[in-house]
C-alpha positions in Angstrom: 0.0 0.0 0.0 2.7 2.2 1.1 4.5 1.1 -2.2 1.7 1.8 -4.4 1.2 5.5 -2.6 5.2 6.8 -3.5 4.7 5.8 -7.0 1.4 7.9 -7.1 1.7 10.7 -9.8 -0.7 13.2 -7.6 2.3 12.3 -4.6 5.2 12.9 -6.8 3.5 16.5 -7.7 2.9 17.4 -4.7 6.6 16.1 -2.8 8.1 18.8 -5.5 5.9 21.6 -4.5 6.2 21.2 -1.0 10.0 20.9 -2.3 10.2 23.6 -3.5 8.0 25.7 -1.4 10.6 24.9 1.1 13.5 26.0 -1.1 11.6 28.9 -2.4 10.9 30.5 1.5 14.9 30.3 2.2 15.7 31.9 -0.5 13.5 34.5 -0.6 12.4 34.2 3.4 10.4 37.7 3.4 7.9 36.6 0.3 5.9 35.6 3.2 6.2 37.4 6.2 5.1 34.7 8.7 7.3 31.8 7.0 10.2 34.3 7.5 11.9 32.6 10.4 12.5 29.2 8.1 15.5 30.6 6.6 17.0 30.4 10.3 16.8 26.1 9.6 17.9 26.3 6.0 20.6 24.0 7.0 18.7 21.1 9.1 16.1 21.7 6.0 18.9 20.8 3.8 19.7 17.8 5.4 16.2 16.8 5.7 16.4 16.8 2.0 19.4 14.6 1.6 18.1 12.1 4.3 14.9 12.0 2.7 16.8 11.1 -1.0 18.3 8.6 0.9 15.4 6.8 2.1 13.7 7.1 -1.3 16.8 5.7 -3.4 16.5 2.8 -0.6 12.8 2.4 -1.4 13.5 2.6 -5.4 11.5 5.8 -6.0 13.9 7.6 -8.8 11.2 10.4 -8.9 11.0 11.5 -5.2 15.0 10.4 -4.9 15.3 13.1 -7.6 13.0 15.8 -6.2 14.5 15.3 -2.3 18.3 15.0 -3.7 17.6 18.6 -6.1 15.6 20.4 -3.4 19.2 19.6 -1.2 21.2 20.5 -3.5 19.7 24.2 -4.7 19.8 25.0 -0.7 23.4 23.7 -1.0 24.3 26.4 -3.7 22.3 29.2 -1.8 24.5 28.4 1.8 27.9 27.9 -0.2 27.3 31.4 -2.1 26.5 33.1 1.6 29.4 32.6 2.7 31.6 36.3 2.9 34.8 34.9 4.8 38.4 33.7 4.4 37.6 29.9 5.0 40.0 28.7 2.2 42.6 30.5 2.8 41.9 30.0 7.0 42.1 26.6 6.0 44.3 26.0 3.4 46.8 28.3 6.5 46.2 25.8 9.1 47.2 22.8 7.3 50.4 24.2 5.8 50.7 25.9 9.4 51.8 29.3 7.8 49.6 31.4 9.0 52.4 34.1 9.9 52.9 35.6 6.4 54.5 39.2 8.3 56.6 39.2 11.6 55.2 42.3 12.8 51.4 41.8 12.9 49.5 42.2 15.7 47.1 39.1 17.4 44.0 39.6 19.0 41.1 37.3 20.7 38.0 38.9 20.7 34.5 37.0 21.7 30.8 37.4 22.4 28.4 36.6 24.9 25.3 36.5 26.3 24.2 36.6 29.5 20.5 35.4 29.1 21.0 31.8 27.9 20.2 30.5 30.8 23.4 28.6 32.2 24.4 29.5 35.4 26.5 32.0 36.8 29.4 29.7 37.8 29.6 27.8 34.5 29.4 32.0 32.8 32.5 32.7 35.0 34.5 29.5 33.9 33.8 29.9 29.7 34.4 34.0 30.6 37.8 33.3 31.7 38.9 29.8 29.9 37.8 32.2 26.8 40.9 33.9 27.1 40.0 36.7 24.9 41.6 40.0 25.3 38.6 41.7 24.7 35.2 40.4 25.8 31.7 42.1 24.4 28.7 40.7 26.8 25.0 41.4 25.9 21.7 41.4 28.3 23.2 43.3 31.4 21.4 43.9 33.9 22.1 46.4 37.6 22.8 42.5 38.8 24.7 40.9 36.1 26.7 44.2 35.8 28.0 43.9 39.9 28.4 39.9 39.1 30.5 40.8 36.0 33.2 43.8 37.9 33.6 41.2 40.6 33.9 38.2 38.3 36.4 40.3 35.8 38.1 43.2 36.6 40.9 41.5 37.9 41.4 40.0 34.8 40.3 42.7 32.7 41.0 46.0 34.4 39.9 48.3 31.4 35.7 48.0 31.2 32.8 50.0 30.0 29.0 49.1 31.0 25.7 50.0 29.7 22.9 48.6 31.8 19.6 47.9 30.8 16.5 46.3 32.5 15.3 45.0 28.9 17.5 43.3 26.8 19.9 46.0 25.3 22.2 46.4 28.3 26.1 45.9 27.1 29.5 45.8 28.7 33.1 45.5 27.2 35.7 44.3 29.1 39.5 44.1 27.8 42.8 43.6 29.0 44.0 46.4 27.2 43.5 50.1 27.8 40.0 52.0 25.9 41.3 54.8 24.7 37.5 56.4 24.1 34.4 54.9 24.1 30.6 56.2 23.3 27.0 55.2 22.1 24.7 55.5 19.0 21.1 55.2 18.6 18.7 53.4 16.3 15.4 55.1 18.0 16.0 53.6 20.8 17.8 50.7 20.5 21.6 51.5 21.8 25.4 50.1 20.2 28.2 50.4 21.9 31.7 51.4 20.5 35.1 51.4 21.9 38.6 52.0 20.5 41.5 49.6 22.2 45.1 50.4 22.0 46.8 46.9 21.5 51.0 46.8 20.8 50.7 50.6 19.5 47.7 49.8 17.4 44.1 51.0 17.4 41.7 49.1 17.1 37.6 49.6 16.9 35.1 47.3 18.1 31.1 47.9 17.7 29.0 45.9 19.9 25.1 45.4 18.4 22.2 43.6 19.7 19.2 43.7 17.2 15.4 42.3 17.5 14.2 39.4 16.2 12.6 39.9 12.4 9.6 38.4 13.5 7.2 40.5 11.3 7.3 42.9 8.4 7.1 46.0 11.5 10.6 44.3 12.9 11.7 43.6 10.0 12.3 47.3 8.7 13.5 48.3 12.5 16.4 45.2 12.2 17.1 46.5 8.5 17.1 50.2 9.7 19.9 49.6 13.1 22.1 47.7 10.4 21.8 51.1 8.5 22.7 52.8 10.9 25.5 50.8 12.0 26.8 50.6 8.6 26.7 54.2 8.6 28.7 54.5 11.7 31.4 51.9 10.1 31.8 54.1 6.6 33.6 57.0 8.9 36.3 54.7 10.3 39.7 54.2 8.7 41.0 52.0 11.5 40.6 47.6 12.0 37.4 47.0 12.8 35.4 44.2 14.9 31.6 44.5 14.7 29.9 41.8 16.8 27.0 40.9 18.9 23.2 39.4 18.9 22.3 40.3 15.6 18.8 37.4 15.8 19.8 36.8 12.1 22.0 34.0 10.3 24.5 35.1 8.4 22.9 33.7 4.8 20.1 36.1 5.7 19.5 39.1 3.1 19.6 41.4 6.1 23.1 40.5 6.8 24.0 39.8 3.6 23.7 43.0 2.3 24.8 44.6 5.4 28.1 42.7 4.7 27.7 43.7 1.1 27.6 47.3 2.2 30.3 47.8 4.7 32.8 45.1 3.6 32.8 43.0 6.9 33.7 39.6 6.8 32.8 36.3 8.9 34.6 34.5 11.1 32.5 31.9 11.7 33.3 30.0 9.1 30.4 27.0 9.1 26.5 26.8 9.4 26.1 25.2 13.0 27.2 25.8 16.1 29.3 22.8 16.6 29.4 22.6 20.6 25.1 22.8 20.3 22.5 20.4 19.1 21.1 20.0 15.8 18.8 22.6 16.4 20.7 25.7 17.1 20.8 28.5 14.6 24.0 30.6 14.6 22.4 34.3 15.3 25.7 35.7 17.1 28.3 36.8 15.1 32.1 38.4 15.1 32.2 40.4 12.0 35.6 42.3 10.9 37.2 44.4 8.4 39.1 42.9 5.6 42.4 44.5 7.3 42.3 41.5 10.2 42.7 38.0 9.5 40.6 35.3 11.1 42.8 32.5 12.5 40.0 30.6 14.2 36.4 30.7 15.5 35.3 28.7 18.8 31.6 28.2 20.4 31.9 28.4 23.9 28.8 25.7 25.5 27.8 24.9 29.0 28.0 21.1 30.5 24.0 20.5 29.5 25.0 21.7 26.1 23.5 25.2 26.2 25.2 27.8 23.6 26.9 31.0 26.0 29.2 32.3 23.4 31.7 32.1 20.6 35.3 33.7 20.3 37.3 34.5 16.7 41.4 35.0 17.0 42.6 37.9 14.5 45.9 39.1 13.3 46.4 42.6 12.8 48.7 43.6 9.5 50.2 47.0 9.2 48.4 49.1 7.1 51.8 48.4 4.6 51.5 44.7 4.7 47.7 45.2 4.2 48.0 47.4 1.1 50.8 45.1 -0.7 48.6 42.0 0.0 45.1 43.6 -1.0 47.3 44.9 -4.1 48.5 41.8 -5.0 
C-alpha cells in the first residue's frame, strides 16, 4: 500500500511543490512574512532533503529520490554562495601551518556573549575566563549581572565599559588592554556600543550590536534600519574594525548579507552550525571584521548541558603596509 502511494503521480506533484516551497521560502524568506523565520533552519532543511533522497533511493522511488536530492542541492548552492569569509585560505593556512605571512602583525582574541541563555553563573564565570579573549563584548546586562561581572572580571580585565539595561539591550566590554574612548549610537531607541582599544601601539575599533528578532514585516524594517545605521557608523572609520554581537539573524540572511555587502565586513564563523550545540541551534551571534584583520580561528563556547553561552574569533592585525601590498597583490 505504502508502495503503491510513492509511486502515485498526484504524490510525486505534490513532494516537489512542498520541495520547493521549502527551497523557495529560504531563498527568498520575506515573500511571506510569517514563514520568514525558516531561513533560520535552511541547514537542518537541507539535510532533511538529503536524508529524505536517501530513504527514497532505498525504497526505489527515482522520482522523489530526484526531487528530495535537487531540493538539497539548490539549498546547497544558496548556503555555499553566503558565505563572505576567508575559509580557504583559514584553512588551506592551518594545514600548511603558515599562517604568519608578516613578523610584525599584531594578534587579538575577541569573543561574544550573552548573559541570558540560561546557564548559570558559575559555568558564565568559567567559559568567561577559559575564553581567554583579550577583549570580551557581553549582551543582556542587567544592575545584577553588571555587579556579578566587575567582581567576576576586573581582575582580569581592568579596562571596562558598562551599559545597563533592564530589557534586553544592556552591554559591557571588558578588555585587557587600555580603551582609549568609548561612546553610544542610537537606532530610535535601540543603543550600540563602540570602543577604541590600543593593543602593541595599534588601534583598534570594536562595535558591539544587539538587534530584534525579524519576527514580522514591523521588525523587520527596524532590524534592517539599526544595520543602517550601524553601517553608517562603520563608513567613517579608517582603522581595524570588529563589529559583533546578537544580531537574531543567520549570516545567509538578506539582512546581513547585504549589510556585509555594504560595509565590507567579513565572517569569522566559518560554518552553518554551532558545533558545541545540538542539531537545532541557529548561529544568530556573530564576530564580523574588516578585511584588514585576518581570522585565524572561531570557537563556540557551551555549557555542560549543552546550552550555547558564546563564541570567540582569533585575528591578526597587519600594518596598514602589509595590508595594502597584500590587498594589491
Amino acid at each position: 500500500m505504502a508502495q503503491k502511494f510513492l509511486s502515485n503521480q498526484y504524490t510525486h506533484i505534490a513532494a516537489a511543490v512542498l520541495a520547493g516551497f521549502g527551497v523557495l521560502v529560504c531563498i527568498y524568506p520575506h515573500t511571506i512574512h510569517s514563514l520568514s523565520w525558516v531561513v533560520n533552519y535552511a541547514v537542518q532543511l537541507m539535510v532533511a532533503y538529503l536524508l529524505g533522497g536517501f530513504v527514497f533511493l532505498f525504497l526505489r522511488q527515482p522520482r522523489l529520490t530526484f526531487i528530495s536530492f535537487g531540493a538539497c542541492l539548490l539549498l546547497c548552492f544558496y548556503l555555499k554562495f553566503s558565505i563572505k569569509n576567508n575559509y580557504i585560505e583559514r584553512w588551506r593556512n592551518s594545514i600548511l601551518k603558515k599562517y604568519q605571512p608578516y613578523d610584525n602583525q599584531v594578534r587579538l582574541n575577541a569573543a561574544q556573549f550573552n548573559l541570558s541563555n540560561g546557564a548559570a553563573p558559575e559555568e558564565l564565570a568559567r567559559a568567561l575566563r577559559a575564553s581567554g579573549a583579550d577583549v570580551l563584548s557581553i549582551h543582556e546586562v542587567n544592575p545584577g549581572w553588571s555587579q556579578w561581572l566587575e567582581d567576576t572580571l576586573s581582575q582580569k580585565y581592568p579596562y571596562h565599559h558598562t551599559m545597563v539595561d533592564l530589557g534586553i539591550f544592556g552591554m559591557a566590554i571588558f578588555s585587557r588592554y587600555p580603551i582609549s574612548s568609548v561612546d553610544t549610537f542610537y537606532y530610535e531607541e535601540i543603543p550600540c556600543l563602540r570602543a577604541c582599544l590600543q593593543k602593541d601601539g595599534m588601534d583598534l575599533c570594536l562595535i558591539s550590536v544587539h538587534t530584534e528578532p525579524a519576527l514580522n514585516e514591523y521588525s523587520l524594517r527596524r532590524l534592517e534600519g539599526q544595520l543602517e545605521t550601524v553601517s553608517a557608523q562603520i563608513s567613517r572609520m579608517d582603522m581595524p574594525l570588529l563589529v559583533m554581537g546578537d544580531f537574531n539573524s543567520v549570516s545567509w540572511s538578506k539582512e546581513l548579507q547585504r549589510f556585509m555587502d555594504g560595509t565590507g565586513l567579513l565572517e569569522s564563523r566559518s560554518g552553518f552550525m554551532d558545533r558545541q550545540g545540538t542539531f537545532w541551534d541557529v548561529p544568530v551571534d556573530h564576530i564580523f571584521h574588516s578585511p584588514r584583520l585576518g581570522c585565524a580561528d572561531f570557537i563556540n563556547f557551551s555549557d555542560r548541558e549543552g546550552r550555547h553561552l558564546g563564541i570567540m574569533a582569533a585575528f591578526q592585525i597587519n600594518p596598514l603596509a602589509s595590508y595594502v601590498k597584500k590587498t594589491a597583490e
